[in-house]
N, C-alpha and C positions, 0 to 999 in steps of 0.2 A: 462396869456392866459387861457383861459376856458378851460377844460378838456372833455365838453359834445360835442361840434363837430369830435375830433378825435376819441371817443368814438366811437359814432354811425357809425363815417365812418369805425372803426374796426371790429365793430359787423355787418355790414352790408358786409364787405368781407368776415368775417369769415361764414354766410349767404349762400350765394352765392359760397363760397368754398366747401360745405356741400348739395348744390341743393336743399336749402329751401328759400322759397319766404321772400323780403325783410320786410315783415308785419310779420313774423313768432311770433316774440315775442309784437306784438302790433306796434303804434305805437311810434317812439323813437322820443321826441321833444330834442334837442342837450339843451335846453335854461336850464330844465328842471333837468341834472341831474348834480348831486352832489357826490363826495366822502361820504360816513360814515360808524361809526363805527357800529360795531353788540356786543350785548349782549348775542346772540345766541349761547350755548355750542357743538349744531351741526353746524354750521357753520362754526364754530372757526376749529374743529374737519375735516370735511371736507377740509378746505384751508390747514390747517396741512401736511395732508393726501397729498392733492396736493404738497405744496412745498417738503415732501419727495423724489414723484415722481416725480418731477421735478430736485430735485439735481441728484438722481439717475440716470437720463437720459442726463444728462451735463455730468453727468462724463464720463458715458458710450460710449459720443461720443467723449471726449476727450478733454474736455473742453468747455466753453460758446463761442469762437471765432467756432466753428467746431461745435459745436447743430446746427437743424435748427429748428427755433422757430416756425415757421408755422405747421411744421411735429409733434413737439412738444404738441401745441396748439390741433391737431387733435385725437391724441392718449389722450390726457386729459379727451375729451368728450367722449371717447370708455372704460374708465378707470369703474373700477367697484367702486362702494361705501356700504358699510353694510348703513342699514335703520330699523329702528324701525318700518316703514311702509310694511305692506305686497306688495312682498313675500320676504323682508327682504332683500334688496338690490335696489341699485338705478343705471341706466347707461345713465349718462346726455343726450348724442346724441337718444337717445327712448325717453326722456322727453319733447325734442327738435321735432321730431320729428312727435305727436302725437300720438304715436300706442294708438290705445283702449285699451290697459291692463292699462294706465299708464296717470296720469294727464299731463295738456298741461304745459309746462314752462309760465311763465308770468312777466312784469317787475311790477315792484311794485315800484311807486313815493311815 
């Protein structure tokens, strides 16, 4: 089974759970996306970064049966990230979002 329909239908809830219009990130052709790998040593760095905070917060709640992935998911994007880009920190949900201090997010085929 293709992984680009459930996808979009993810990011389009997660979307709409956040009060940002379904086009926010462009838009998503399901046909179109694909799994891959990153070469990228900030990227790698970043999802790191995430999966810490993410076990940290399974455990905190006492396990993965007892997390709520949604609530999870939500504090991710509010989660702070150091950046080599001024003013030296990134916080996904403002990228998402489009404030003016701060580039738009984009998907990139």
């Amino acid at each position: 089974m293709p992984i680009g329909p459930s996808f979009v239908r993810f990011i389009h809830e997660e979307l709409e759970a956040e009060s940002f219009p379904l086009d926010r990130l462009g838009a998503l052709d399901s046909r179109t996306i694909a799994l891959a790998k990153t070469e990228s040593r900030t990227v790698l760095g970043y999802m790191n970064e995430m999966a810490r905070f993410c076990e940290d917060a399974v455990d905190d709640a006492g396990g993965l049966a007892c997390c709520d992935a949604r609530e999870l998911n939500r504090e991710l994007r509010r989660e702070l990230h150091l950046s080599r880009q001024p003013p030296g920190y990134i916080v996904p949900i403002e990228l998402a979002g489009g404030s003016r201090d701060r580039p738009q997010l984009r998907v990139v085929y």
